[in-house]
N, CA, C and O atoms as CSV, one atom per row, in Angstrom:
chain,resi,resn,atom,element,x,y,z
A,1,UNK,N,N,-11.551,-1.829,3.431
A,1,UNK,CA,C,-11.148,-2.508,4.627
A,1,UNK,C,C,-12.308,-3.384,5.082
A,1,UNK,O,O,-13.403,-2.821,5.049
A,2,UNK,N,N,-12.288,-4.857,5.570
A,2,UNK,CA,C,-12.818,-5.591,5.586
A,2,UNK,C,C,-13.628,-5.081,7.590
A,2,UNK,O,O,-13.331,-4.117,8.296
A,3,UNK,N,N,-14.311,-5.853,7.774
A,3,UNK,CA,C,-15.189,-5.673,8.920
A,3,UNK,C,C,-14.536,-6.139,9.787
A,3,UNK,O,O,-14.555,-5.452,10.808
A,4,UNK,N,N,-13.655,-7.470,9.866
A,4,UNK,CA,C,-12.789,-7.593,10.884
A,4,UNK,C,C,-11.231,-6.376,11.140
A,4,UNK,O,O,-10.813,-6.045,12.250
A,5,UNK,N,N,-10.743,-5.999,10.033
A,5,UNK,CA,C,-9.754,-4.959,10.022
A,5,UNK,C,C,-10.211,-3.922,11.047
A,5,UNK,O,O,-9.545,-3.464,11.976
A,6,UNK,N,N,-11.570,-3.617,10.680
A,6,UNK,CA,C,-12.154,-1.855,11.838
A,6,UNK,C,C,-12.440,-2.374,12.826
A,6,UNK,O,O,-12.658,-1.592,13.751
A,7,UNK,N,N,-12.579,-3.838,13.132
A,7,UNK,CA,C,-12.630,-3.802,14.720
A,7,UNK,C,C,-11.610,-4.073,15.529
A,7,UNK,O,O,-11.613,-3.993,16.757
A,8,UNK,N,N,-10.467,-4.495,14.616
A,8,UNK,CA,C,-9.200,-4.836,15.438
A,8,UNK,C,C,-8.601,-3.542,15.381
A,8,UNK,O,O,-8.183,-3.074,16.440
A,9,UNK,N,N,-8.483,-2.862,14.293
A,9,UNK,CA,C,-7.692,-1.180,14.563
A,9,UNK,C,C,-8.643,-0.475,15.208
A,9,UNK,O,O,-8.023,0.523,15.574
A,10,UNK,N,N,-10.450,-0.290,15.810
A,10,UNK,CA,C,-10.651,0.037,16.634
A,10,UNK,C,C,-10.487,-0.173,17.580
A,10,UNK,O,O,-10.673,0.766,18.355
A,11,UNK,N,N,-10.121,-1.256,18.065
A,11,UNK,CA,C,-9.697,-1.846,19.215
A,11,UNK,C,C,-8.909,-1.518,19.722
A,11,UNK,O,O,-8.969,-1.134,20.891
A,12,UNK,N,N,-8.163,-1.542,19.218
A,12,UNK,CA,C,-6.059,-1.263,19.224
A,12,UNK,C,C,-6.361,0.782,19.572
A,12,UNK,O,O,-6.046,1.213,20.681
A,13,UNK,N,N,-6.864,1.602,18.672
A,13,UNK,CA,C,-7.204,2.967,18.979
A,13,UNK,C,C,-7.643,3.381,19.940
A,13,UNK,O,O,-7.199,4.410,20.449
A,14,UNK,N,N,-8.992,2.446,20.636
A,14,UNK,CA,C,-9.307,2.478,21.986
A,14,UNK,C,C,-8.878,2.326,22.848
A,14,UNK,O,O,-9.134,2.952,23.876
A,15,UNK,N,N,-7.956,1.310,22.711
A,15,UNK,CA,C,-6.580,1.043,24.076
A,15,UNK,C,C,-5.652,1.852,23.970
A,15,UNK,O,O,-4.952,2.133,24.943
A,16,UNK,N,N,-5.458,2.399,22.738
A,16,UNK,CA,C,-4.262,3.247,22.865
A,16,UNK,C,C,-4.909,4.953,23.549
A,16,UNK,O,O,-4.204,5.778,24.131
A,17,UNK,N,N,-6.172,5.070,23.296
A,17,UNK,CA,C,-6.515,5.931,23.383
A,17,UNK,C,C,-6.925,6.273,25.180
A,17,UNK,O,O,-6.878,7.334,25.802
A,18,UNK,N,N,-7.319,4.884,25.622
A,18,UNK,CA,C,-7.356,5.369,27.331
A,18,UNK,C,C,-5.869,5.361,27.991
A,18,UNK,O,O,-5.270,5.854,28.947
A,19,UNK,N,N,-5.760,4.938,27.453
A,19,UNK,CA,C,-3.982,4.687,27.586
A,19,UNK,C,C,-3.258,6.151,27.955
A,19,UNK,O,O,-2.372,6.246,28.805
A,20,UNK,N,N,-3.572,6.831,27.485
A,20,UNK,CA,C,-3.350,8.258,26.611
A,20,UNK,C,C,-4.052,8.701,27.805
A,20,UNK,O,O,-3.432,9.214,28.736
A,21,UNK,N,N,-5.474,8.509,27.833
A,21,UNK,CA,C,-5.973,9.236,29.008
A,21,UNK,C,C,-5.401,9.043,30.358
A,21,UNK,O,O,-5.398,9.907,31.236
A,22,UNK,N,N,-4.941,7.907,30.457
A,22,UNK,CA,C,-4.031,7.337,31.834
A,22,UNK,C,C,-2.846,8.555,32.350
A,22,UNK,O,O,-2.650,9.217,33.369
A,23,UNK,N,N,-2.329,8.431,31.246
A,23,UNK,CA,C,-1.131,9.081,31.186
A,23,UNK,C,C,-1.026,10.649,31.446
A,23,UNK,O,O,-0.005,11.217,31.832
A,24,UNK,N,N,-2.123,11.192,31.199
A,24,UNK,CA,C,-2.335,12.406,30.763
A,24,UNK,C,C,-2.601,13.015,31.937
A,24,UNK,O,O,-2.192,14.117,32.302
A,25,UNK,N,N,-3.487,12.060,32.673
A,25,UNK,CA,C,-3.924,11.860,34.383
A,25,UNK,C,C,-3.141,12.455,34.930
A,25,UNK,O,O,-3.043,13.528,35.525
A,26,UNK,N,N,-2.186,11.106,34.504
A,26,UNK,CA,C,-1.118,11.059,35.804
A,26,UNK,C,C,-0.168,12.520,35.932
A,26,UNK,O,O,0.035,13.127,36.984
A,27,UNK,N,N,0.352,12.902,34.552
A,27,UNK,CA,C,1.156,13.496,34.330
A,27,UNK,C,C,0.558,15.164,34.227
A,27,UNK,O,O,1.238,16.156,33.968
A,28,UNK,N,N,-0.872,15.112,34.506
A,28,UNK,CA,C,-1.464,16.674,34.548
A,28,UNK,C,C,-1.315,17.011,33.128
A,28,UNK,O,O,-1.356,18.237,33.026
A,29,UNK,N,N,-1.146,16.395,31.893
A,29,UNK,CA,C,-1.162,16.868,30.913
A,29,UNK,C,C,-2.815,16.480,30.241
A,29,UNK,O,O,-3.310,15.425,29.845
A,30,UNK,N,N,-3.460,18.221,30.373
A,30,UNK,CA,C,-4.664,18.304,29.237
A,30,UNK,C,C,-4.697,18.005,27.818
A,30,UNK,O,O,-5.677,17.728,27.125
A,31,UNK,N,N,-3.634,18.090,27.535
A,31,UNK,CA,C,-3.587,17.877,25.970
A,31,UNK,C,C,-3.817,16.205,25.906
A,31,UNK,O,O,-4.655,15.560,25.276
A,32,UNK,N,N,-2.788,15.781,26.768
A,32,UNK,CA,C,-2.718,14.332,26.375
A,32,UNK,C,C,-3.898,13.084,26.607
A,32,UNK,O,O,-3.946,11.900,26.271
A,33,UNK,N,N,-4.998,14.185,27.512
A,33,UNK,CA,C,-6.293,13.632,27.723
A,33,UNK,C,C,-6.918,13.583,26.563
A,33,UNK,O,O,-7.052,12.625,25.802
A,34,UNK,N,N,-7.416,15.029,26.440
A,34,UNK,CA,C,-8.103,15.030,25.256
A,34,UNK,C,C,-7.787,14.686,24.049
A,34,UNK,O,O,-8.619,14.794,23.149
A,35,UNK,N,N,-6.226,14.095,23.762
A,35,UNK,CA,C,-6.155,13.116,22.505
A,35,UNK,C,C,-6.659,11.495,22.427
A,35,UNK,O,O,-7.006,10.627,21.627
A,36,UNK,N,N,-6.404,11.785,24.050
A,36,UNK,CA,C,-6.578,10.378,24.315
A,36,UNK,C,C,-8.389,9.767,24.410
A,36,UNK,O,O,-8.851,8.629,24.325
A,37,UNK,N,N,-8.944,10.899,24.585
A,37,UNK,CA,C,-10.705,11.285,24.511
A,37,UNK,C,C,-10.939,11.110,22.995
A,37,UNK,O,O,-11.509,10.143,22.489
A,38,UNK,N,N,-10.560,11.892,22.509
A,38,UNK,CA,C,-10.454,11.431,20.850
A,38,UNK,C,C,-10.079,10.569,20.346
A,38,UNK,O,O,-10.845,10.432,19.392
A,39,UNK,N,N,-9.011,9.439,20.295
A,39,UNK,CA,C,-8.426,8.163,20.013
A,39,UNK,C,C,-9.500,7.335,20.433
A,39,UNK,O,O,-9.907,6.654,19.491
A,40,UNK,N,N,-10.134,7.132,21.539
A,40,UNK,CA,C,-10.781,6.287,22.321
A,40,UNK,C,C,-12.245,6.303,21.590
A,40,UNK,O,O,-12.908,5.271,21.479
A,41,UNK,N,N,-12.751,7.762,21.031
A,41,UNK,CA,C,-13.847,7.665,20.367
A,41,UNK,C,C,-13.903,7.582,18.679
A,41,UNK,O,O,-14.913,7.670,17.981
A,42,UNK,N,N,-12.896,7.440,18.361
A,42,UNK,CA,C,-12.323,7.302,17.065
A,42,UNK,C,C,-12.513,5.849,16.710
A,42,UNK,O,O,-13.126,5.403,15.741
A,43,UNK,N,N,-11.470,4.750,18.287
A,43,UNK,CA,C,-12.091,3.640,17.768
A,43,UNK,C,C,-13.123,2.487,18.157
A,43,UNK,O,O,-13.054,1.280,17.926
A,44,UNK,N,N,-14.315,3.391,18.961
A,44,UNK,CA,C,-15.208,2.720,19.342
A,44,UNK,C,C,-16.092,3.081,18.128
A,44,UNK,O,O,-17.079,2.346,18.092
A,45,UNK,N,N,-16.041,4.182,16.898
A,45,UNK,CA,C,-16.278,4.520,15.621
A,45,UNK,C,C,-15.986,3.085,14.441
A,45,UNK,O,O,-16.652,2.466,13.611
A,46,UNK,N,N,-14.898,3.065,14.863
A,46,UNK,CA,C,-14.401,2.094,13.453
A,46,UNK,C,C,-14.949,0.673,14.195
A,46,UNK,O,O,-15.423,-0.176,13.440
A,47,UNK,N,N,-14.904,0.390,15.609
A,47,UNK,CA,C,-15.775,-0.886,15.805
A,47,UNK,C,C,-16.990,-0.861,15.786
A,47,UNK,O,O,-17.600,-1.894,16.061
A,48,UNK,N,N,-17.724,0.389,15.438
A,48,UNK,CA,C,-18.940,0.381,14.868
A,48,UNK,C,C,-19.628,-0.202,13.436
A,48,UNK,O,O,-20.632,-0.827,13.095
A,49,UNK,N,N,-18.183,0.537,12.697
A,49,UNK,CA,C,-18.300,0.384,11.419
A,49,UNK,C,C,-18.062,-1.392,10.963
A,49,UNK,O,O,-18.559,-2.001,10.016
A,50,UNK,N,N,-17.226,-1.827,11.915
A,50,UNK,CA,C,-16.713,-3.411,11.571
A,50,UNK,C,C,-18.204,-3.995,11.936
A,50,UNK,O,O,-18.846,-4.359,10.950
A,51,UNK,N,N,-18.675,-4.099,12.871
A,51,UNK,CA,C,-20.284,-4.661,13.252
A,51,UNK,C,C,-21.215,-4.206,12.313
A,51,UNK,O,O,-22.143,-4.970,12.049
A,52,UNK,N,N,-21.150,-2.921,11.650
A,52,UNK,CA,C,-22.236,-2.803,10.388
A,52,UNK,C,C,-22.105,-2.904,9.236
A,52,UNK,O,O,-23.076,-2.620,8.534
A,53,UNK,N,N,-20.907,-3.330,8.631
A,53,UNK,CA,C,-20.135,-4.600,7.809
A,53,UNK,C,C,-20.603,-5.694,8.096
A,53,UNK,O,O,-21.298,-6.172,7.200
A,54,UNK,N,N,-20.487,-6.377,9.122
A,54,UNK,CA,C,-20.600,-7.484,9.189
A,54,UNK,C,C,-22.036,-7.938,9.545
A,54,UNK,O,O,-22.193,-9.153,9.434
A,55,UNK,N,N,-23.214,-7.175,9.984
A,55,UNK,CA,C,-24.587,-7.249,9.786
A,55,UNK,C,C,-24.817,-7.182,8.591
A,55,UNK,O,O,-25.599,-8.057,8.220
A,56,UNK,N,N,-24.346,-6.275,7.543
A,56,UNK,CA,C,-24.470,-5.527,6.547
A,56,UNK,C,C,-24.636,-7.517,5.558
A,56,UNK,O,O,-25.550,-8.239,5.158
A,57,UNK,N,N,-23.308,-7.549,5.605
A,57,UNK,CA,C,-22.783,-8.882,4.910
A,57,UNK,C,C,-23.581,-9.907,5.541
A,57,UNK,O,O,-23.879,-10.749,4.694
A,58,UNK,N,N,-24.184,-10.263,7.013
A,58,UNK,CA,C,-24.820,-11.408,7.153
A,58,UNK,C,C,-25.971,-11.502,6.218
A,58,UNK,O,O,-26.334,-12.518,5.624
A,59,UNK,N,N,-26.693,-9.886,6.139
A,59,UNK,CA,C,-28.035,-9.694,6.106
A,59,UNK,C,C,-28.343,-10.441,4.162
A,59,UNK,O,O,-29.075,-11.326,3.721
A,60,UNK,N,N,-27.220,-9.377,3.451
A,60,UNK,CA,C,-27.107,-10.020,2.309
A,60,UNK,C,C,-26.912,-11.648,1.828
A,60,UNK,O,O,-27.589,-12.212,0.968
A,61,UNK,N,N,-25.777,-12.255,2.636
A,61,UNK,CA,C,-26.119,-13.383,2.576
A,61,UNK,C,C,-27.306,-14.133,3.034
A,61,UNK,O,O,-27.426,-15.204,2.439
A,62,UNK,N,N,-28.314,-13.865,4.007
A,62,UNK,CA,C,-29.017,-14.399,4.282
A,62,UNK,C,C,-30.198,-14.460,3.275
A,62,UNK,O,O,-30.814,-15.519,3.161
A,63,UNK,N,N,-30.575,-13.258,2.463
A,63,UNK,CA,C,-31.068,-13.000,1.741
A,63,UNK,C,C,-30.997,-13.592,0.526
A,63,UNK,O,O,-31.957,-14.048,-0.096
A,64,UNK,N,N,-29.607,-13.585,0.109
A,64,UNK,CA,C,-29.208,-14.795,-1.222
A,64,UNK,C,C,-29.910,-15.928,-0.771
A,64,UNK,O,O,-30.794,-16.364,-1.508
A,65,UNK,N,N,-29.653,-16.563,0.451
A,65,UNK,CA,C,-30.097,-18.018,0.637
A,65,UNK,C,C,-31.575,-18.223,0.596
A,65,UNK,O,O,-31.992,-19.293,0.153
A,66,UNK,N,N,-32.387,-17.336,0.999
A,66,UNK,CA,C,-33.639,-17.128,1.281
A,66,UNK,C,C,-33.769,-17.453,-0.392
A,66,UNK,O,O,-34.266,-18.523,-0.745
A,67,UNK,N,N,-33.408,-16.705,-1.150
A,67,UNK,CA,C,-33.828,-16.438,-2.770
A,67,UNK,C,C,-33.311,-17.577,-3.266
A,67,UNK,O,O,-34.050,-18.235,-3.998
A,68,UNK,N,N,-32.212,-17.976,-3.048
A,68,UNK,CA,C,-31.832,-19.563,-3.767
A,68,UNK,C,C,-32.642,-20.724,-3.317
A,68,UNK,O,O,-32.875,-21.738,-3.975
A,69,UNK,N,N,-33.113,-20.400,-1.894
A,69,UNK,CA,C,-34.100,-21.701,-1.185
A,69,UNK,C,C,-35.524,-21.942,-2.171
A,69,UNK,O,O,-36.261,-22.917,-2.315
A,70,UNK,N,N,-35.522,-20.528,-2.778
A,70,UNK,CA,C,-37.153,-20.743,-3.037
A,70,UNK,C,C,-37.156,-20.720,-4.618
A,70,UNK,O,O,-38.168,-20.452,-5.265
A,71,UNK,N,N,-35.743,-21.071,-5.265
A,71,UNK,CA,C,-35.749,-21.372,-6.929
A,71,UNK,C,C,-35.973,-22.949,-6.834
A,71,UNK,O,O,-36.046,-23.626,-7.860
């Protein structure tokens, strides 16, 4: 999965996931918090992972260029 994919399905997990906590609020349901506690940290996880992909990938390219600049 590409680096933009984990930050848009983290994204989407995180909203769904306070969402969840909203609800759970409202409705006095514990369960539905703490899924929603979990969803929410699940995808502030995978938008981690999309940002260290995509450092990951700048860093390498930058590095190619550095090495092609100096052939």
């Amino acid at each position: 999965m590409g680096a933009t994919a984990d930050k848009v399905k983290g994204a989407a997990n995180e909203a769904i996931g306070k969402a969840k906590q909203g609800i759970g609020e409202a409705t006095g349901s514990d369960r539905l918090q703490g899924e929603g506690t979990v969803q929410e940290i699940k995808g502030k996880g995978q938008k981690a992972v999309g940002d260290a992909k995509e450092a990951t990938k700048e860093a390498v390219n930058n590095a190619a260029a550095a090495a092609n600049k100096n052939l």
